[in-house]
C-alpha positions in Angstrom: 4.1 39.4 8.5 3.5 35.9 7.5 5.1 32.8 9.0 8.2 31.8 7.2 6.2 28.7 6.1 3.6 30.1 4.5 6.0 32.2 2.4 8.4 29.9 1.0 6.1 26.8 0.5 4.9 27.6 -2.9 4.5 23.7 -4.0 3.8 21.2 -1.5 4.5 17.8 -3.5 8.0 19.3 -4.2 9.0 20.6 -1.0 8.0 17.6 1.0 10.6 15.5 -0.2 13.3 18.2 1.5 11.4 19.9 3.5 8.4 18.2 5.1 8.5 19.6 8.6 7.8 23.0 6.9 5.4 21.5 3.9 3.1 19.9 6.4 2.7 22.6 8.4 1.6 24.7 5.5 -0.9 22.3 4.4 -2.4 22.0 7.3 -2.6 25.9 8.3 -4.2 26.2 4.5 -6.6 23.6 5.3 -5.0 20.7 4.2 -6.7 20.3 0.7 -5.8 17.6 -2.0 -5.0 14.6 0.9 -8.2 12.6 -0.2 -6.6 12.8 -4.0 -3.3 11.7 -2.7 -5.0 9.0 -1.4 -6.9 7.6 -4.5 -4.1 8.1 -6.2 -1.6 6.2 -4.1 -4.5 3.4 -4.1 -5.1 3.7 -8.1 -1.1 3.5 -8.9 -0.9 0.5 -6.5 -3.6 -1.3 -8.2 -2.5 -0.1 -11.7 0.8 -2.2 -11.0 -0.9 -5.1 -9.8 -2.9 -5.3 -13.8 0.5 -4.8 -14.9 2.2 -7.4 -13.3 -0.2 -9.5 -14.0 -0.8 -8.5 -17.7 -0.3 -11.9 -19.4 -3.1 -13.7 -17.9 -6.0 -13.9 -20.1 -9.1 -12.1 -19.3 -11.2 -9.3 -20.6 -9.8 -5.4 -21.0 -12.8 -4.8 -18.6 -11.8 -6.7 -15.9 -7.9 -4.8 -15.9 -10.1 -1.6 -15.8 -12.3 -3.1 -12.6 -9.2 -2.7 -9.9 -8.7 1.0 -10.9 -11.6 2.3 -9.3 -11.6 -0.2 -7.0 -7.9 0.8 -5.8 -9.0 4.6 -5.8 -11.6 3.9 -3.3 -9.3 1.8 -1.3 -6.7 4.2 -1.4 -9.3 7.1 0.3 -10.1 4.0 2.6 -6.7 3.5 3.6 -6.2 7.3 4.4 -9.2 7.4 7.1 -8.7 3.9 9.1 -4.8 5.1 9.2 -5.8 8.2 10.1 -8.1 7.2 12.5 -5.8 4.5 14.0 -2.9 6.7 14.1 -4.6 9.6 15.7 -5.9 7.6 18.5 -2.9 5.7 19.2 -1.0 9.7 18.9 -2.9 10.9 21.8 -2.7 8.5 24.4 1.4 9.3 23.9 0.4 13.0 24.1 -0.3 14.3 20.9 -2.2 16.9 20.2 -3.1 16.4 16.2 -6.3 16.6 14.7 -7.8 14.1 12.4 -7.6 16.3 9.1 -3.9 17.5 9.9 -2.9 13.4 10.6 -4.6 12.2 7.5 -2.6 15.0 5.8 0.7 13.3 7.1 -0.3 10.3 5.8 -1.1 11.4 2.8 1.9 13.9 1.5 4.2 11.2 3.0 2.7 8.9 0.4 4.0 11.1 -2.4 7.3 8.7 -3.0 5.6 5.9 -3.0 3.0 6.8 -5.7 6.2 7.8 -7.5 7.8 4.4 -6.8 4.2 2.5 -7.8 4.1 3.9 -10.9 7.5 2.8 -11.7 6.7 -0.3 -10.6 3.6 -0.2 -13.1 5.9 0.7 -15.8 8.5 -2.1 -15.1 5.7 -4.5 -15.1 4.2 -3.0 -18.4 7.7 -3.2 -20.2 8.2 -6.8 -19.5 10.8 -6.2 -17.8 12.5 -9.0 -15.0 14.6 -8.1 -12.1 18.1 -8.5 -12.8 17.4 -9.0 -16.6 18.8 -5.5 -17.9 20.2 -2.3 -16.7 17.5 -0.6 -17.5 15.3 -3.1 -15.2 18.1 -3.0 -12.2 17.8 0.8 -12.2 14.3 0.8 -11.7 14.7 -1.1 -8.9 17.2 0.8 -7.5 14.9 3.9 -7.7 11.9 2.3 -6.8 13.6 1.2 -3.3 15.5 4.6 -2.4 11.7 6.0 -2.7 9.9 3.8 -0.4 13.2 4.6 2.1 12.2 8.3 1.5 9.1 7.9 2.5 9.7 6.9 5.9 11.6 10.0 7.5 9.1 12.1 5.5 6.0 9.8 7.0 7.5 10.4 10.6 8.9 14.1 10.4 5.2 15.0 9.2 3.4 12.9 12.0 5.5 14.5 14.5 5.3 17.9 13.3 1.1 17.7 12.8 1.3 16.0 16.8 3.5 18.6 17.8 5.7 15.9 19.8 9.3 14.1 18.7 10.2 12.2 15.6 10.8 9.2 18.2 7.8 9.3 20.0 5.9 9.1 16.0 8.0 5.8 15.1 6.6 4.8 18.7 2.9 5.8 17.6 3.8 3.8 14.4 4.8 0.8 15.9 1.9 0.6 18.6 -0.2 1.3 15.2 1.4 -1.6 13.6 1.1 -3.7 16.9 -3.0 -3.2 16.5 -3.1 -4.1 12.8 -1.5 -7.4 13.6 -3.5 -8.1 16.2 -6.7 -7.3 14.6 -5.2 -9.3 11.4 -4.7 -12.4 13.7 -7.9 -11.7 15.3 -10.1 -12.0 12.1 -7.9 -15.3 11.2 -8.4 -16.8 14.3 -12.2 -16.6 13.7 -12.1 -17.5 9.9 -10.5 -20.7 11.0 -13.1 -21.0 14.0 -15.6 -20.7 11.7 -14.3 -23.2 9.1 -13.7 -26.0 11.6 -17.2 -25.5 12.4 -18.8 -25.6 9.6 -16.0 -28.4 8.1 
């Protein structure tokens, strides 16, 4: 007989928002297809709101279609060095996930945000300023309570695919964090180096 998860999870980008313990765990066991989409497509909403918030300036039609692609590729970007970063920093605190099952995670715990992006997108595109209507304040509204969601989802998954507790994931994701700041000081460090070099 089939494990309970396999049975009931019929839809995965529904029953992650409820259920994501169960969700990812049925991803993963069928191969954990459609996280490089998620990806590009969390990448190509977020770069779809940045030509809509800044819609006024003048320029070309071709150059609002330029960041699309662009945000695509970023987004599949953004899925690997995470991946990578968080599967690494997951296994010196004993996890046990491998790289496909943690870019899965990532990737189905992205599914609010795309959601909240392309609100976002929408806002933009409508003219719309906070605070300026209901209609605007409501958006907002949404758009925060989804990027909350996304959290427990984001941690529930990582600690499922690790097979280790929800605490010790916020753990992985703040050591992760801790390495992205350091690396972002890092490279700032040396761009300034470099410019009072060459000044």
């Amino acid at each position: 007989m089939a494990p309970e998860h396999q049975t009931t999870i019929a839809v995965p980008l529904c029953s992650v928002w409820v259920r994501p313990r169960a969700t990812i765990r049925a991803v993963v066991d069928r191969g954990a297809s459609g996280t490089i989409v998620l990806a590009g497509i969390f990448g190509l909403v977020v770069a779809l709101s940045i030509v809509a918030q800044n819609q006024n300036v003048a320029r070309s039609l071709r150059f609002d279609l330029i960041p699309l692609p662009v945000g695509f590729v970023c987004g599949i970007a953004f899925l690997y060095v995470m991946g990578a970063l968080l599967r690494w920093t997951d296994n010196r605190l004993g996890g046990s996930g491998e790289g496909t099952a943690v870019r899965a995670a990532i990737a189905y715990s992205l599914v609010p945000l795309i959601l909240s992006e392309a609100l976002l997108a929408l806002y933009y595109f409508m003219g719309e300023k906070p605070g300026q209507t209901l209609f605007a304040s409501a958006l907002e509204l949404v758009g925060a309570s989804l990027v909350i969601w996304s959290l427990p989802i984001f941690f529930v998954c990582l600690a499922e695919v690790h097979k280790f507790s929800i605490w010790k994931a916020l753990g992985c994701a703040g050591v992760s964090l801790a390495v992205l700041t350091g690396a972002y000081l890092v490279c700032l460090a040396v761009i300034f180096a470099i410019s009072l070099r060459y000044r």
